[in-house]
C-alpha positions in Angstrom: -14.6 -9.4 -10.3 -11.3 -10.8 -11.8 -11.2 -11.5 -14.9 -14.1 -8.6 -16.0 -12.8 -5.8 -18.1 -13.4 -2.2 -17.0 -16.4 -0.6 -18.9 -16.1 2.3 -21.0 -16.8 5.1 -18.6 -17.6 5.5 -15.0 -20.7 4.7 -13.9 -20.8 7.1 -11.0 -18.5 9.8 -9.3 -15.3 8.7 -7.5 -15.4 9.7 -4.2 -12.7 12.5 -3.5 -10.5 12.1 0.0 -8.3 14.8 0.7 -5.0 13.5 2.5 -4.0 16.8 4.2 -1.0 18.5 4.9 0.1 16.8 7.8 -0.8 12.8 7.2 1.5 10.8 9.0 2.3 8.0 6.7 4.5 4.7 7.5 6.6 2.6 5.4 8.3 -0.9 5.0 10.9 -0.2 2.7 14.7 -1.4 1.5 16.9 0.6 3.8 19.0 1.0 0.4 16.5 3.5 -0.9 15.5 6.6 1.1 12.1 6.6 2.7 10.8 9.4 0.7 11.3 8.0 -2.9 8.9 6.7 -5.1 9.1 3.5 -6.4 10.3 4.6 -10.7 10.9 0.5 -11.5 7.5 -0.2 -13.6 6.3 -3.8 -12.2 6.4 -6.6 -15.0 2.3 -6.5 -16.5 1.7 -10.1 -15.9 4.1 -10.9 -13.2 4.9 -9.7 -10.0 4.9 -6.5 -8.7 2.2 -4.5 -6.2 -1.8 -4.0 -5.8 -1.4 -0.9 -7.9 2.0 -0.7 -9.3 2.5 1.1 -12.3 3.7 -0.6 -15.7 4.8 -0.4 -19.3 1.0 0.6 -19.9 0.9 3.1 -17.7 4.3 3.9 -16.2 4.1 6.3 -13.3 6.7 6.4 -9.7 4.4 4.8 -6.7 4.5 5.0 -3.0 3.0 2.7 -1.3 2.5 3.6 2.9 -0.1 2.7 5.9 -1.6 5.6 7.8 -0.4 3.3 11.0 2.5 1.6 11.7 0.0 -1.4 12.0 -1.0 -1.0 8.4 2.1 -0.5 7.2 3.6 -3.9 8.9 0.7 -6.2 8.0 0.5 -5.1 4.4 4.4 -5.6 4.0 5.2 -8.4 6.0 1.6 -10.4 6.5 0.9 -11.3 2.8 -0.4 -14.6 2.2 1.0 -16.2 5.8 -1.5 -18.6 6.7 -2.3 -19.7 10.4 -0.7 -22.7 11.8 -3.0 -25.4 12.4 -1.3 -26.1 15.4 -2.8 -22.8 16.8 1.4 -21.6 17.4 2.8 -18.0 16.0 2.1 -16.9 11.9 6.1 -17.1 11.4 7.5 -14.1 9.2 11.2 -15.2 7.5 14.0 -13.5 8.6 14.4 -12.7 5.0 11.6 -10.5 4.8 13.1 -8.1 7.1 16.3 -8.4 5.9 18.1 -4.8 4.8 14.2 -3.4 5.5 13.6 -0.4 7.6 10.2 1.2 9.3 9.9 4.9 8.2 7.9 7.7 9.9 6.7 10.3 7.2 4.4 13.3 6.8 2.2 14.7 3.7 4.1 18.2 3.5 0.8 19.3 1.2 -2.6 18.3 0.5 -3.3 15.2 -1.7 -6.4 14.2 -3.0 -7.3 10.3 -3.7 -9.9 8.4 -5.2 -11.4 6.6 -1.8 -11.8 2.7 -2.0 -12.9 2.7 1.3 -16.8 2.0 1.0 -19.0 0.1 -0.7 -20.3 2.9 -2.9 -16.8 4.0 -3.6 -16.0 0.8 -5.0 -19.1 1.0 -6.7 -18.6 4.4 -8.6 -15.6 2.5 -10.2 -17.2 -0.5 -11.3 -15.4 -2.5 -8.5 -16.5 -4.4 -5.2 -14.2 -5.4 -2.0 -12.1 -7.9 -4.5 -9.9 -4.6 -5.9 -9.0 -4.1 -2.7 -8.8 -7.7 -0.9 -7.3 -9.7 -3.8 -4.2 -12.1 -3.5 -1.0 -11.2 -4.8 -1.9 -14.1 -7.7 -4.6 -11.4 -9.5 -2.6 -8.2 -8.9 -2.0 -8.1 -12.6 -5.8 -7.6 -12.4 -5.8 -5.0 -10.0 -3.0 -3.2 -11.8 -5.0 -3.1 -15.0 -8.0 -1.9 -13.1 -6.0 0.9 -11.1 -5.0 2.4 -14.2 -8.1 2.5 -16.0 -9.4 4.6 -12.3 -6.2 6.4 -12.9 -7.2 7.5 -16.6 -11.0 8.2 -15.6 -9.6 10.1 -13.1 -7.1 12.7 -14.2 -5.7 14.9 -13.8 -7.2 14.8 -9.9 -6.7 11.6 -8.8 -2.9 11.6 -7.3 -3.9 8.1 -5.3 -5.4 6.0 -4.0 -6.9 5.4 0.0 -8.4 1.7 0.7 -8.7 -0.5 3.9 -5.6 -2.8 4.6 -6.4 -6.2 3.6 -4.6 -7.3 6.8 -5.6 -4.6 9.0 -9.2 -3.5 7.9 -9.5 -1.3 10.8 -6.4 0.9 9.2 -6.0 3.0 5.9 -3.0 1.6 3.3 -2.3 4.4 0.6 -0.6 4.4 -2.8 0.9 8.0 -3.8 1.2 8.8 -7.5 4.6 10.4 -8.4 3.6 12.5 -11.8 0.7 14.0 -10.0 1.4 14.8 -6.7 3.8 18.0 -5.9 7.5 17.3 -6.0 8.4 17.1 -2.0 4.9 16.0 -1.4 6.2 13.7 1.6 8.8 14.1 4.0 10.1 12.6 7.0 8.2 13.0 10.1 11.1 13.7 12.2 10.9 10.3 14.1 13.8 8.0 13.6 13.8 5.3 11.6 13.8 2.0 12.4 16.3 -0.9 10.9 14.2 -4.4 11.7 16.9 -6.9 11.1 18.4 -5.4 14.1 18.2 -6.6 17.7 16.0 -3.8 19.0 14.3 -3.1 15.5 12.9 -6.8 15.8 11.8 -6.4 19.3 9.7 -3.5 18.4 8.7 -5.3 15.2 7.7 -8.2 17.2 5.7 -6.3 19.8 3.7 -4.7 16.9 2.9 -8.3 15.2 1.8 -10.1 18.4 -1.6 -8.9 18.3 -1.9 -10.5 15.3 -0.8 -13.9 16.4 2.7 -13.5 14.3 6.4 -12.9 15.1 9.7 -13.1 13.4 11.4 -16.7 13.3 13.8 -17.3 15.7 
């Protein structure tokens, strides 16, 4: 559905998931900023940026985290690499995990999302699987769309819950800052872990094998 503007109104009720207190929640982030913080730098409206980033249109702090460290991995580091014809490893740049850390956190109160989860969740926004499934090429599309749910949602709606695109057996989230409660996440009390490092890409490794992808040597 790129390319379609959103109607005027909803044409049935979002569906309502209630994160509770308690969620673990996993990141791929820049060690340089704390695992906690929301992203506050609004992405660029045609270029660039995340699924559902926040912009000049509709500027709001995100936080983007898989409910698995599988999720979380897949989405971050999986985008667009294709499989080698030659049947050998997907091969993930060293760059991509370099000065990037693997963060354990928990919801420290109950959020409520708008579910993209289903079929007829999609549906109650106007949307099918391509919100959630679409290339990094039509985010700008995506974008546009997640603040037009954000809008027909308030004040509720403090994110949004849809199947990884990488991982469709796992959740990916996106946290709104300006309506979820300040200290709304907080560190699970697991250590974090620094994947350009020896050990932090042997653990990173071990969690991308399954999917026929490693760091290159």
């Amino acid at each position: 559905m790129v390319n379609v503007r959103p109607p005027e109104k909803l044409p049935g009720n979002p569906t309502r998931v209630t994160l509770a207190a308690g969620t673990e929640l996993v990141r791929v982030h820049s060690a340089r900023r704390s695992a906690t913080a929301f992203n506050g730098n609004p992405a660029d409206c045609f270029y660039g940026g995340g699924r559902f980033d926040g912009t000049a249109l509709d500027d709001y702090g995100f936080l983007y985290a898989g409910l698995t460290v599988e999720a979380a991995v897949c989405e971050t580091l999986l985008r667009s690499i294709p499989f080698d014809p030659a049947a050998g490893p997907r091969l993930v740049q060293r760059a991509a995990v370099r000065g990037r850390r693997l963060s354990f956190l928990r919801l420290a109160a109950d959020v409520t999302v708008v579910s993209l989860v289903a079929g007829r969740d999609l549906a109650s926004v106007a949307q099918d699987a391509w919100l959630v499934q679409a290339e990094a090429a039509e985010y700008p599309f995506t974008r546009a769309w997640g603040h037009w749910i954000r809008a027909h949602t308030a004040p509720w709606s403090q994110g949004f819950v849809w199947p990884s695109k990488r991982e469709p057996a796992d959740r990916a989230a996106v946290l709104f800052l300006d309506r979820c409660p300040a200290g709304a996440v907080e560190p699970a009390g697991v250590p974090p872990i620094d994947l350009d490092t020896p050990e932090g890409l042997r653990r990173l490794n071990a969690v991308l094998a399954p999917y026929h992808a490693q760091v290159a040597p």
